[in-house]
C-alpha positions as CSV (number, residue, x, y, z in Angstrom):
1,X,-10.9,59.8,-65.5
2,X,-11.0,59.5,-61.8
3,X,-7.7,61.1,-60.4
4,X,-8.9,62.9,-57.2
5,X,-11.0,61.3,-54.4
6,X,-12.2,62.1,-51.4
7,X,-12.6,60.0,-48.2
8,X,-15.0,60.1,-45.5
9,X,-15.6,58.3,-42.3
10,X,-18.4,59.2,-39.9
11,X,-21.4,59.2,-37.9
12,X,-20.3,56.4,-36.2
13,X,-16.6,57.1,-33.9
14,X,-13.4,58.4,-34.8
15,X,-14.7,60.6,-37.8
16,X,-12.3,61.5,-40.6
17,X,-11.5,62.7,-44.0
18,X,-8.9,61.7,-46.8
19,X,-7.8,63.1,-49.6
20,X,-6.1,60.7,-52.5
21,X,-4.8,62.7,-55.8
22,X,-2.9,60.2,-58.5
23,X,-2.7,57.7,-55.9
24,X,-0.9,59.8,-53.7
25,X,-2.1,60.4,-50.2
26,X,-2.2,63.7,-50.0
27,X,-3.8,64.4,-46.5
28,X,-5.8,62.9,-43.9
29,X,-6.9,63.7,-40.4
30,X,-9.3,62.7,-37.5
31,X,-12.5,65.4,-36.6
32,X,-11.3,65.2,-33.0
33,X,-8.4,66.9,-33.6
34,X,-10.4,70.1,-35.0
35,X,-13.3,70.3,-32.3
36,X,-11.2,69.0,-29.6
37,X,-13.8,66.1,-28.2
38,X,-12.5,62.6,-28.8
39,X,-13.1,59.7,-30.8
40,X,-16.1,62.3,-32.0
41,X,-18.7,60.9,-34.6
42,X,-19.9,64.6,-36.1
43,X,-19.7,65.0,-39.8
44,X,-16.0,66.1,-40.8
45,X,-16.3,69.4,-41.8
46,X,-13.2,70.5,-40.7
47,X,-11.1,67.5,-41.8
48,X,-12.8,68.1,-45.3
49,X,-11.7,71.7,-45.4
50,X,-8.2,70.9,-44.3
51,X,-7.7,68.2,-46.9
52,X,-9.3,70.2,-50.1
53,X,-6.7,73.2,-48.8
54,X,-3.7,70.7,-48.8
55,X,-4.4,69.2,-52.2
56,X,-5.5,73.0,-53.4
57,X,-8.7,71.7,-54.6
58,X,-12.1,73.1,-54.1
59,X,-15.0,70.5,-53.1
60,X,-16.3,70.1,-56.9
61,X,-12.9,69.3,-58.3
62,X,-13.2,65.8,-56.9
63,X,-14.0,63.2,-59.3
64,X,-15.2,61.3,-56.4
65,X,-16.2,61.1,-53.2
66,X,-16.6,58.0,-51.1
67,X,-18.0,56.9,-47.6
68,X,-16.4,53.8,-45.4
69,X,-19.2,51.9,-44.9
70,X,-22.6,51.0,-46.6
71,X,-25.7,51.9,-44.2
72,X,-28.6,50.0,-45.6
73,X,-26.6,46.9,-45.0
74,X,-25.5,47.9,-41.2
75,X,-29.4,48.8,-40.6
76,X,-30.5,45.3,-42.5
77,X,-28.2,44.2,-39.5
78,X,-29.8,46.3,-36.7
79,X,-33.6,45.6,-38.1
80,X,-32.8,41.3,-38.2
81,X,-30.9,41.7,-34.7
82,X,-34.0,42.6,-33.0
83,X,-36.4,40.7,-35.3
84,X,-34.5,38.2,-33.9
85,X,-34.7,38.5,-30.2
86,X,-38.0,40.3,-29.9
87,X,-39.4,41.7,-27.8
88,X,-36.0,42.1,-25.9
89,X,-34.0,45.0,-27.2
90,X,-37.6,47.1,-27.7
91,X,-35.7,50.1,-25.7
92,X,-32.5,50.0,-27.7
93,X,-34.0,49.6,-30.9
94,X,-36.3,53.1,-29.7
95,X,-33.6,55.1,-29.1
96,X,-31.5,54.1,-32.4
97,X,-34.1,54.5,-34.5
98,X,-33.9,58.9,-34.4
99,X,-30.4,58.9,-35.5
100,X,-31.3,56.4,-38.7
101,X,-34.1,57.6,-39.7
102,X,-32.3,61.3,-39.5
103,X,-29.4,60.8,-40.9
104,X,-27.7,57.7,-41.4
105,X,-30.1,55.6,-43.5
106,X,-31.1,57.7,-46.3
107,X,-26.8,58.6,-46.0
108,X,-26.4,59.9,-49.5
109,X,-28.6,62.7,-48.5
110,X,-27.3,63.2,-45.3
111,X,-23.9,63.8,-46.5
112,X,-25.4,66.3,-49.6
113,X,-26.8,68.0,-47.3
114,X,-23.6,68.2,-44.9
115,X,-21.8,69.2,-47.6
116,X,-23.7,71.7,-49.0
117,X,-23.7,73.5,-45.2
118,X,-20.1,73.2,-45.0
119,X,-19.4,74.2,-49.1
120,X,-22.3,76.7,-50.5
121,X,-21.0,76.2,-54.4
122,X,-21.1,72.3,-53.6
123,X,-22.7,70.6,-56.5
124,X,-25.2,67.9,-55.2
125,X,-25.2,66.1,-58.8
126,X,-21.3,64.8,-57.4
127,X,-21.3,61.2,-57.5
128,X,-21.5,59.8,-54.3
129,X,-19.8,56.0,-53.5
130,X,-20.1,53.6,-50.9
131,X,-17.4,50.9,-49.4
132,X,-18.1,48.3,-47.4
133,X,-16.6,48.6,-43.9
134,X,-14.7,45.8,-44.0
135,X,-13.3,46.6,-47.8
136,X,-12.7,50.1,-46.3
137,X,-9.9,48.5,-43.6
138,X,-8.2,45.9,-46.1
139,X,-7.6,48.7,-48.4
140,X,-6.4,51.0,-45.7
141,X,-4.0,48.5,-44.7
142,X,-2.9,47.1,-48.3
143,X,-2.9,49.4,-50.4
144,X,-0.3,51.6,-48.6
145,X,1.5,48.8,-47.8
146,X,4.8,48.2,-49.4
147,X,4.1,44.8,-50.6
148,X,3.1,44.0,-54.2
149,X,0.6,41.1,-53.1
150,X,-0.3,40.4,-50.0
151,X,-2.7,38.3,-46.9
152,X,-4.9,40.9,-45.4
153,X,-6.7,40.3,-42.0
154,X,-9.5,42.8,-40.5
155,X,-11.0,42.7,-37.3
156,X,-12.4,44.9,-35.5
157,X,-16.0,44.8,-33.3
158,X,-18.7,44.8,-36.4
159,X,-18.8,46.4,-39.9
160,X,-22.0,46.2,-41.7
161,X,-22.4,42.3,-40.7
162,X,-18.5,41.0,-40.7
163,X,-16.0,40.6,-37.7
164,X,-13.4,39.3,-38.9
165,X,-12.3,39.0,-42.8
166,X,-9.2,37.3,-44.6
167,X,-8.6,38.7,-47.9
168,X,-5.9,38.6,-50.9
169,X,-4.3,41.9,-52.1
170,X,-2.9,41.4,-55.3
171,X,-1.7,44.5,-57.1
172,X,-4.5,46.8,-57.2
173,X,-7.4,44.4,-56.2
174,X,-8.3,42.6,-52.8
175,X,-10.4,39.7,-53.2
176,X,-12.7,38.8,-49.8
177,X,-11.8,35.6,-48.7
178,X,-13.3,34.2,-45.9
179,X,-15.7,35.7,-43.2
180,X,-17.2,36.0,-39.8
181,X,-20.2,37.5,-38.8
182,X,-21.5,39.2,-36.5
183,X,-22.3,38.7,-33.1
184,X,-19.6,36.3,-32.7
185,X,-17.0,39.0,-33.0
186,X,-13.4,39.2,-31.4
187,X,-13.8,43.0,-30.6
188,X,-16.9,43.1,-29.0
189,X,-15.9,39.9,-26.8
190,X,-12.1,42.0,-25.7
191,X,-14.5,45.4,-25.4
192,X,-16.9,43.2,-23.0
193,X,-14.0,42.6,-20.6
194,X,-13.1,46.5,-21.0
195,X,-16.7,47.2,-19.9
196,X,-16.6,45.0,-17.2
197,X,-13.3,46.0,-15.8
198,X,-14.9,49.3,-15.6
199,X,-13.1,51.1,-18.6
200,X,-14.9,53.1,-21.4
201,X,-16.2,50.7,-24.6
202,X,-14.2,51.7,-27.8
203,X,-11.6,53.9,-25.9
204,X,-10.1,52.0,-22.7
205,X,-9.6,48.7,-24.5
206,X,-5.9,50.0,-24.5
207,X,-6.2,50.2,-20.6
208,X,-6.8,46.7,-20.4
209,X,-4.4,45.9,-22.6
210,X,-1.7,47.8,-20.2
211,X,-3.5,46.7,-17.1
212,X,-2.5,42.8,-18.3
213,X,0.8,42.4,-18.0
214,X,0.6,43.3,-14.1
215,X,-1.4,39.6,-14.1
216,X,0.0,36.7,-13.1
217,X,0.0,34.4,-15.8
218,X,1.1,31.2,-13.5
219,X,-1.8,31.9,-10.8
220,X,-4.9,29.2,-10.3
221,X,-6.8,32.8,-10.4
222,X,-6.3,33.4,-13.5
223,X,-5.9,30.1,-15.6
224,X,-9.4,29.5,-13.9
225,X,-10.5,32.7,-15.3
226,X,-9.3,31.5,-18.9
227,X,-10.6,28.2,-18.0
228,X,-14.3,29.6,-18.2
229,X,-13.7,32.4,-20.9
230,X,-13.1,29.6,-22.9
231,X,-16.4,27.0,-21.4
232,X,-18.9,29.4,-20.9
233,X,-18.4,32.8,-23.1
234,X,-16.5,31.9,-26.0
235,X,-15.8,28.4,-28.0
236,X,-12.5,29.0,-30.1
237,X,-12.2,26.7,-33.4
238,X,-8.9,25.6,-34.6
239,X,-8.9,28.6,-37.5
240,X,-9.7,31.4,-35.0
241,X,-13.0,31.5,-36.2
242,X,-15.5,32.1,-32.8
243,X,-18.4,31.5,-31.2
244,X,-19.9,33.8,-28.8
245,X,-22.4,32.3,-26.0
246,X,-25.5,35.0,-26.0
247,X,-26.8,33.8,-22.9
248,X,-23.9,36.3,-20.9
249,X,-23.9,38.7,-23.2
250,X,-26.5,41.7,-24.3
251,X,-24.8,43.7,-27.0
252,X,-27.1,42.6,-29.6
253,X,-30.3,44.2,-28.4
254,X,-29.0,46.1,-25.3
255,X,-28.0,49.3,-24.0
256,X,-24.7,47.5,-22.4
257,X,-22.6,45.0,-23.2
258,X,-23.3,42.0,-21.1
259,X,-25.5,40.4,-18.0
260,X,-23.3,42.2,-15.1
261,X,-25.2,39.7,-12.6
262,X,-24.0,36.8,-15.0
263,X,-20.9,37.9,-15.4
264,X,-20.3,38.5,-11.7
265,X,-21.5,35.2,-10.7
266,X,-19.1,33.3,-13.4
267,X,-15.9,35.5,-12.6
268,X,-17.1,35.4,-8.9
269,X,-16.0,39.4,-8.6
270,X,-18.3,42.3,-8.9
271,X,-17.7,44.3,-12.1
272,X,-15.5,47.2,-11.5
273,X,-17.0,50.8,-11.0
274,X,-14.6,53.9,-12.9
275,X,-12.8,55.2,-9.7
276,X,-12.7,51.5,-7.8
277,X,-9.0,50.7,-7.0
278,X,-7.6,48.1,-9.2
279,X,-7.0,45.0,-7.7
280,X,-5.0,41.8,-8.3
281,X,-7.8,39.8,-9.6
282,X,-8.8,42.3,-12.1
283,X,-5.2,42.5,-13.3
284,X,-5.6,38.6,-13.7
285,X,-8.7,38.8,-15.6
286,X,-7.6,41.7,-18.0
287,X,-4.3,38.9,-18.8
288,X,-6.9,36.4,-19.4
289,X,-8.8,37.6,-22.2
290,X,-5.7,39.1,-23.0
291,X,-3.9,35.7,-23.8
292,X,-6.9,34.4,-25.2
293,X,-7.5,37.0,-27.8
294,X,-3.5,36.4,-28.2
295,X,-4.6,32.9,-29.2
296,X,-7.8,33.5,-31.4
297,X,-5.6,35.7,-33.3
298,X,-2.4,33.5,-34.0
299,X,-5.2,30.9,-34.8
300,X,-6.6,33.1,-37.6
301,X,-2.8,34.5,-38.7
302,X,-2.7,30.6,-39.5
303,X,-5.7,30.2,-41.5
304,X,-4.4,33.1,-43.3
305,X,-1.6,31.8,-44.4
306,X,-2.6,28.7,-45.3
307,X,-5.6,30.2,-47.8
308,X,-3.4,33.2,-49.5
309,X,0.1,30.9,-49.2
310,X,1.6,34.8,-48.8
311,X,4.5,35.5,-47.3
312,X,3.5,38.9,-46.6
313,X,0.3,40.1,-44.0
314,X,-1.8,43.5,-43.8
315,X,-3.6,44.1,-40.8
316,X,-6.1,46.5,-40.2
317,X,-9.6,47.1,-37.6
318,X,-9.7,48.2,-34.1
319,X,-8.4,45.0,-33.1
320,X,-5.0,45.7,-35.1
321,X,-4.1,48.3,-32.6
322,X,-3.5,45.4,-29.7
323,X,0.1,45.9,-30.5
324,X,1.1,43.0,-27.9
325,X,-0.7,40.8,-30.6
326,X,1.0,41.9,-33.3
327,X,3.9,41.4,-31.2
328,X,3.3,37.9,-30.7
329,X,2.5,37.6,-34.5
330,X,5.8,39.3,-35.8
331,X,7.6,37.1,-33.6
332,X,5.9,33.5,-34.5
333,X,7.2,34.4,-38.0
334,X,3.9,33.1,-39.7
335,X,4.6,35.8,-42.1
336,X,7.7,36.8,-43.4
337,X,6.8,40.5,-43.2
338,X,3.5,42.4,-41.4
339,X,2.5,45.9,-42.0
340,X,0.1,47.4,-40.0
341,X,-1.8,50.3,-40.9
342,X,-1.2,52.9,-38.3
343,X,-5.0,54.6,-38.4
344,X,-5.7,51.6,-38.0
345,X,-9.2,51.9,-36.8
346,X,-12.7,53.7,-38.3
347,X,-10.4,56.8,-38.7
348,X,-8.8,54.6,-41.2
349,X,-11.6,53.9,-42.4
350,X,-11.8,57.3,-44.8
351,X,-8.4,56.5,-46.2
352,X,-8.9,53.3,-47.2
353,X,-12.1,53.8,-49.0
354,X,-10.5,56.6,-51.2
355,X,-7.9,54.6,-52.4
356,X,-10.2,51.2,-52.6
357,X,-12.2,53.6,-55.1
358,X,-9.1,55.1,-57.0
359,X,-7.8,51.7,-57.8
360,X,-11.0,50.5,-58.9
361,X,-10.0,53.2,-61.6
362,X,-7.0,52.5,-62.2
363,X,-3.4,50.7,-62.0
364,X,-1.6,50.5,-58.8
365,X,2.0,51.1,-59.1
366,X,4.1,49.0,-56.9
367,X,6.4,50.7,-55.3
368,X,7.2,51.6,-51.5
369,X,5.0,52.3,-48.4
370,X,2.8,55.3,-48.7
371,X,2.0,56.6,-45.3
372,X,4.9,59.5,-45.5
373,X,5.6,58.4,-42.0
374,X,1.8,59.2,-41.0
375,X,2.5,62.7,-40.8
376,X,-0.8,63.6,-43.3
377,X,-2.3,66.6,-40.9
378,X,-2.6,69.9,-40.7
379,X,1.2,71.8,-39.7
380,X,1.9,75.3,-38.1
381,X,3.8,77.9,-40.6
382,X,6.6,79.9,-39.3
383,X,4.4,83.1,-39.8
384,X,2.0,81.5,-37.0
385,X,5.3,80.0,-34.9
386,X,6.6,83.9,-34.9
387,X,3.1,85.2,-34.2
388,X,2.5,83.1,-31.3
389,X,6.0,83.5,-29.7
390,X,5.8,87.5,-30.1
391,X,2.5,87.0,-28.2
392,X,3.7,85.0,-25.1
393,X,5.1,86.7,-21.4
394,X,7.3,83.3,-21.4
395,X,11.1,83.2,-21.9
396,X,11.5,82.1,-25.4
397,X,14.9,81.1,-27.3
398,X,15.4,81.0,-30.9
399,X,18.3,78.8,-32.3
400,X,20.2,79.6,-35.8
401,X,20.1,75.8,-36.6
402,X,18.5,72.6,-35.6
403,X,22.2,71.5,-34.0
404,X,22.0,74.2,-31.8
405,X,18.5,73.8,-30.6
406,X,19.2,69.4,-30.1
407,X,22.3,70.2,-27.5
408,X,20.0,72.5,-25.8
409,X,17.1,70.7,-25.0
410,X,19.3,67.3,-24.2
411,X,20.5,69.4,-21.6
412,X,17.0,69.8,-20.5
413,X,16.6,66.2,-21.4
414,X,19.5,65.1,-18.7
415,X,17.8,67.3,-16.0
416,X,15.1,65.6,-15.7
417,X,12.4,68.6,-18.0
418,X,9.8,67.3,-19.8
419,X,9.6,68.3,-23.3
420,X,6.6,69.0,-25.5
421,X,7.6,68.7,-28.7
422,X,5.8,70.5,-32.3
423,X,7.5,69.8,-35.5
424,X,5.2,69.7,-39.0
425,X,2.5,68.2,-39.5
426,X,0.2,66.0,-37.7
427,X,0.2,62.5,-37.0
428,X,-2.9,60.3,-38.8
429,X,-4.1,57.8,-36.5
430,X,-4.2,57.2,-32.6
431,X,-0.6,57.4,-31.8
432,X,2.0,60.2,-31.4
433,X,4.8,59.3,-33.8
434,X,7.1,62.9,-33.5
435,X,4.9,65.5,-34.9
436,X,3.0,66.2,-31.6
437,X,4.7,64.1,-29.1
438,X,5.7,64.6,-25.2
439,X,9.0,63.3,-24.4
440,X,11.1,62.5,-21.8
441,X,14.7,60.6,-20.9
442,X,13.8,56.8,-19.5
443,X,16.6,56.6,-17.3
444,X,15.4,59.6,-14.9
445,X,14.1,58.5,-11.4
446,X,10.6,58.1,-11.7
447,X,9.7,59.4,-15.3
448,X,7.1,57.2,-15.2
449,X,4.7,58.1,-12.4
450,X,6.0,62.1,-13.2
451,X,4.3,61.4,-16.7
452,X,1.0,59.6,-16.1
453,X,0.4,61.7,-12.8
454,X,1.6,65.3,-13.6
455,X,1.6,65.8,-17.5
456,X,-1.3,63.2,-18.6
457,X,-3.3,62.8,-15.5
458,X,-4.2,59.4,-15.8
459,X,-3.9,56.1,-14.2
460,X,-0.4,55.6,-13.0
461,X,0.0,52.0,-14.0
462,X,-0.1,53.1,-17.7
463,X,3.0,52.0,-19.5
464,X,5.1,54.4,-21.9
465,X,6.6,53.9,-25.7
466,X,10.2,53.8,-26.3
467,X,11.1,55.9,-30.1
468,X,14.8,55.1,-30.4
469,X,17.6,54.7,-33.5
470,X,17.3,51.1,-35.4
471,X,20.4,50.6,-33.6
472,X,19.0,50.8,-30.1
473,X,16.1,48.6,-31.5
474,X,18.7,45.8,-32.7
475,X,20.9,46.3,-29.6
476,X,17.7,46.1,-26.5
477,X,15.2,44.8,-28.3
478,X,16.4,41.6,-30.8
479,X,14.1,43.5,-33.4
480,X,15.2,43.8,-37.2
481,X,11.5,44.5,-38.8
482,X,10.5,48.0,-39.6
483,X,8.3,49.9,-36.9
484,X,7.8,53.4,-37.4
485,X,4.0,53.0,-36.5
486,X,4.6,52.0,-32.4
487,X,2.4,49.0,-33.4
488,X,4.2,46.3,-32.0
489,X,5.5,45.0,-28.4
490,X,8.6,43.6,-28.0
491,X,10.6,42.4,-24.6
492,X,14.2,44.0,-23.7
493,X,16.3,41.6,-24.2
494,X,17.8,39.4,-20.9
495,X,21.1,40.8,-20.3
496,X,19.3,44.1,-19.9
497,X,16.6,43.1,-17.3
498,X,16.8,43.9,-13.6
499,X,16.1,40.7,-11.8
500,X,12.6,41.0,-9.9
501,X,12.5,40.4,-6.0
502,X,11.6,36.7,-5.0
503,X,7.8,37.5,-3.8
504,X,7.6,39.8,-7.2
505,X,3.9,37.8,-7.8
506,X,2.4,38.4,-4.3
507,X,3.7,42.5,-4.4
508,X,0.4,45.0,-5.1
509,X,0.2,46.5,-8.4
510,X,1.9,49.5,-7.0
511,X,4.9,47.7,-5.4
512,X,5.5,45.8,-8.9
513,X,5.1,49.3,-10.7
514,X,8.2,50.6,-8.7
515,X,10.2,47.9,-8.6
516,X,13.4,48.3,-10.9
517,X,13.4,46.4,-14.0
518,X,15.8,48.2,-16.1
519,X,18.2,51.3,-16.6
520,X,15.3,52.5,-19.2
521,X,12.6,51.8,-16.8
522,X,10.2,54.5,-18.0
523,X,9.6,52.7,-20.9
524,X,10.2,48.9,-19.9
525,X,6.6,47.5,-19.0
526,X,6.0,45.5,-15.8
527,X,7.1,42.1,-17.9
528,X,10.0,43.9,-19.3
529,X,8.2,44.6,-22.2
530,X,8.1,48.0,-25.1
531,X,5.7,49.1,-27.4
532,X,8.5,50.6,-29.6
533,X,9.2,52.8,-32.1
534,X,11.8,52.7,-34.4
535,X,13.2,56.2,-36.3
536,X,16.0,54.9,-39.2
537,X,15.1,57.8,-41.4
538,X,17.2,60.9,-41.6
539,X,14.3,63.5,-42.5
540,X,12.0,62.0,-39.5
541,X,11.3,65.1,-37.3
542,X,12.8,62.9,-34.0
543,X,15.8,61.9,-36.0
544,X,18.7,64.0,-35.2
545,X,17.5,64.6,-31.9
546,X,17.5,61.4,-31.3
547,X,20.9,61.3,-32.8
548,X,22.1,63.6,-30.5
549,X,20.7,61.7,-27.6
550,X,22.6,59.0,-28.7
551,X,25.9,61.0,-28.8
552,X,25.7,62.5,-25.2
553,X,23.8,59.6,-23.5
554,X,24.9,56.7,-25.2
555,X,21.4,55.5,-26.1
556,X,19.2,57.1,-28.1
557,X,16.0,56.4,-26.5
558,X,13.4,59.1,-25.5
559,X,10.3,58.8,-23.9
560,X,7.6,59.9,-26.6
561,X,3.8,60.2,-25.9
562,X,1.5,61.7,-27.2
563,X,0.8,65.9,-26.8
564,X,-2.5,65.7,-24.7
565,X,-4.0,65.2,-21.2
566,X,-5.8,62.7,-20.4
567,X,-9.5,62.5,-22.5
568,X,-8.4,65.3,-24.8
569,X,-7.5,64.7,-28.7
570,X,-3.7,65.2,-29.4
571,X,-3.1,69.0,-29.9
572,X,-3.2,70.0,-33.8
573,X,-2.5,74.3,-33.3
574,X,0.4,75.9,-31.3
575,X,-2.3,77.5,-29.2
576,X,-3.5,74.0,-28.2
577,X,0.1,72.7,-27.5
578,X,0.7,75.8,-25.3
579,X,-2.3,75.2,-23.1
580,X,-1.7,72.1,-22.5
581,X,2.1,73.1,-21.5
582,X,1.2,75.8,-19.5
583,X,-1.4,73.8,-17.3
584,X,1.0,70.5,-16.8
585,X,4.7,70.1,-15.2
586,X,5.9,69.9,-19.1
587,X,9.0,72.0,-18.5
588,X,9.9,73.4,-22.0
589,X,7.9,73.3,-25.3
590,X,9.7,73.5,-28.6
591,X,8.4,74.8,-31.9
592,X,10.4,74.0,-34.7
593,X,14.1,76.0,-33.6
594,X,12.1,77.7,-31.0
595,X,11.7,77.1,-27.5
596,X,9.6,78.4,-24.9
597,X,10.6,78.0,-21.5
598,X,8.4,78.6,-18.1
């Protein structure tokens, strides 16, 4: 009977481990957050560890144990890639070669042999599985879901040779449905512009996806820029479905992602070094392939739809973490309902193949969500809070109840302190959901530039989440669908909008960043826009904070990004969390009921 499965991503980015007992998820947790380097590809030794401890297994009481993704396929890719276009692509197929041949090819070993280092009484006749990458996602996204049957869509940049997939969830089965293959993938063409716009590949794609809104959608710049996205790059068909025009591009056989000289010569711009100021016609390109990713999605939503007939969508792959997207999606009403895995990129990736192979085995219950709110990581004990605060020079206060400790630090709140905030365990996937968060009131006088310059040292144009009450969400934001996961964008409503100055679309990026746009404006984008969050459960570790917010304020709305700096993972220890307090202008952190102050 196979009742206890383990889950592993890596070797790739964004290594991870999951842990799946009876169905229920009983942990799971990116590498990154262990060894402290981001989006790390290393072997999960750590993650491993933490999950076994958490389900209070030892390595051989696993029944199974899976990997996302199924390496001869990705390599039959890699070898017929540069079959294809030799002899271009001789350099980049040299230097990839090292890493397959020692470790990812003959993967079964690999991981044995991992193991083994990591687990001396591991016992190497443990069956080993393998998912497809693609199956990996869909089951990340359905499977937790809280629908009974459902459309799935995945896309992310490449698995083994899909893009994009549509699939059926039905129960405790997902049936593949329609495909597209790489190269012509919507991720790689949205990581191209990152590239070129002179952001990181596979980590500042949600740059560009803050940098677009300060575009100007109504500018001859930048419908000429979507004008030849769409004739020379990239031909759109009527289901979504793409084709990508090779001839600018070089991500099949090269060490970079496209022909800069090309590229430059199209856009007529130079492609955009790291520390180059940002400029107007940069903000109109990054809204360009912006909108027409917005486009190729809705497209394939559609096609969805129309093959499954569901009323319900799962969503899943890097390219489910463009939360404008799923905005637009949510709000088309395609789908009656859209869940949206919250890990949900390769970190995912581990999850989902642990419960693809546990229901393989056996019935899926239908029931409710599974996530438990994504808080599946490691937590502090008190021992360790009490060991740590008996350690510290800094004035500390410990409150008797939770009540106590909320009018305290909305005091802080209302005088402008910024707040680090620890409370049980760690979130599961890329975004800061109230177990390691920073947070902050959105009416204070420049929270905003405070934030990015002072406390995350990074670009200042870089927007902030809203986590507020479902009432706030109904009241500001016309939103009645769940979204605990900060996966979607929504606009404030109208009548809560400061009206923009008549030359708003000739004003520098920096003049449109500071003008007003709201009483929140912290959290209202440059197009009066939210990634939100939505808290409507009463044992939610921002709850009655929030609650109390709410009750002195009038709003309960914070602030609430994530516990890091800019580059770093988000903390996982209390020793982490302090560091990173001590060496920003984060005024207070708070432990559980106890608070350390500088």
């Amino acid at each position: 009977m196979v009742r206890r499965i383990l889950g592993i991503s890596a070797f790739f980015h964004d290594s991870s481990a999951a842990i799946v007992v009876d169905g229920e998820i009983i942990a799971a947790v990116q590498e990154e957050r262990f060894i402290r380097v981001k989006n790390t590809a290393v072997f999960p030794a750590n993650s491993i560890k933490y999950c076994l401890d958490e389900a209070k297994l030892n390595i051989n009481d696993v029944d199974g144990i899976i990997f996302f993704d199924k390496p001869f396929l990705k390599f039959e890719r890699i070898l017929e890639t540069h079959y294809k276009n030799a002899p271009n692509g001789w350099l980049s197929f040299i230097k990839s070669m090292p890493s397959w041949s020692d470790k990812k090819l003959f993967l079964r070993r690999t991981l044995k042999k991992e193991l083994k280092a990591s687990f001396s009484d591991f016992d190497k006749k443990t069956m080993i599985h393998f998912s497809s990458h693609h199956y990996s996602h869909a089951a990340s996204a359905f499977f937790p879901s809280p629908f009974e049957e459902s459309a799935v869509l995945v896309c992310d940049a490449v698995g083994e040779w899909a893009t994009t997939s549509i699939l059926m969830g039905k129960k405790g089965k997902i049936k593949p449905l329609q495909e597209m293959h790489f190269p012509d993938s919507v991720g790689l063409l949205y990581s191209s512009f990152t590239y070129f716009l002179g952001f990181k590949v596979m980590e500042g794609e949600y740059k560009l996806m803050g940098l677009s809104p300060y575009g100007d959608k109504h500018s001859a710049q930048t419908q000429n820029y979507i004008q030849k996205t769409l004739d020379h790059l990239v031909c759109v068909n009527s289901d979504g479905s793409i084709s990508i025009n090779q001839d600018y591009f070089t991500y099949e056989v090269g060490l970079r992602m496209i022909s800069d000289q090309k590229w430059e010569r199209l856009f007529n711009i130079k492609k955009r070094t790291k520390d180059e100021p940002i400029r107007q016609e940069h903000c109109n390109l990054a809204l360009a392939i912006q909108l027409v990713t917005e486009d190729i999605l809705l497209r394939m939503a559609k096609t969805a739809k129309e093959i499954t007939e569901s009323e319900n969508l799962c969503l899943a792959g890097g390219v489910a973490l463009n939360c404008v997207v799923n905005g637009k999606l949510q709000e088309k009403n395609i789908f009656k309902n859209i869940w949206v895995q919250p890990a949900a990129g390769d970190a995912g990736g581990a999850l989902g193949a642990a419960l693809g192979l546990y229901y393989s085995k056996n019935e899926r219950t239908y029931h409710d969500e599974k996530m438990k709110k994504a808080f599946l990581g490691p937590n502090n004990t008190k021992e360790e809070t009490l060991d740590f605060i008996a350690s510290t020079d800094e004035k500390t206060i410990s409150f008797e109840s939770e009540e106590e400790r909320n009018v305290f630090i909305v005091n802080q709140l209302k005088e402008g302190k910024i707040i680090g905030w620890v409370q049980g365990r760690l979130e599961f996937g890329p975004r800061a959901l109230g177990g390691r968060s920073i947070l902050a009131l959105p009416s204070i006088a420049n929270m905003q530039n405070q934030l990015n310059l002072a406390v995350k040292f990074r670009e200042d144009f870089r927007p902030f989440a809203p986590v507020m009450l479902k009432k706030e969400a109904s009241k500001y934001f016309d939103c009645d669908h769940s979204a605990r996961y900060m996966q979607f964008v929504h606009k404030l409503k109208p009548e809560f909008r400061i009206q923009r100055p008549e030359n708003y679309s000739k004003l520098s990026l920096k003049e449109k960043l500071r003008s007003p746009r709201s009483k929140f404006q912290a959290i209202t984008h440059v197009n009066y826009s939210s990634r939100i969050q939505i808290v409507d459960e009463e044992d939610h570790p921002l709850y009655s904070l929030l609650s109390k917010v709410r009750e002195v304020t009038g709003d309960g709305i914070l602030v609430n990004t994530s516990f890091n700096r800019s580059g770093e993972p988000i903390v996982n220890t209390i020793k982490e969390a302090y560091d990173c307090f001590i060496n920003t202008k984060i005024s207070t952190l708070v432990l559980g009921n106890h608070v350390i102050l500088k």
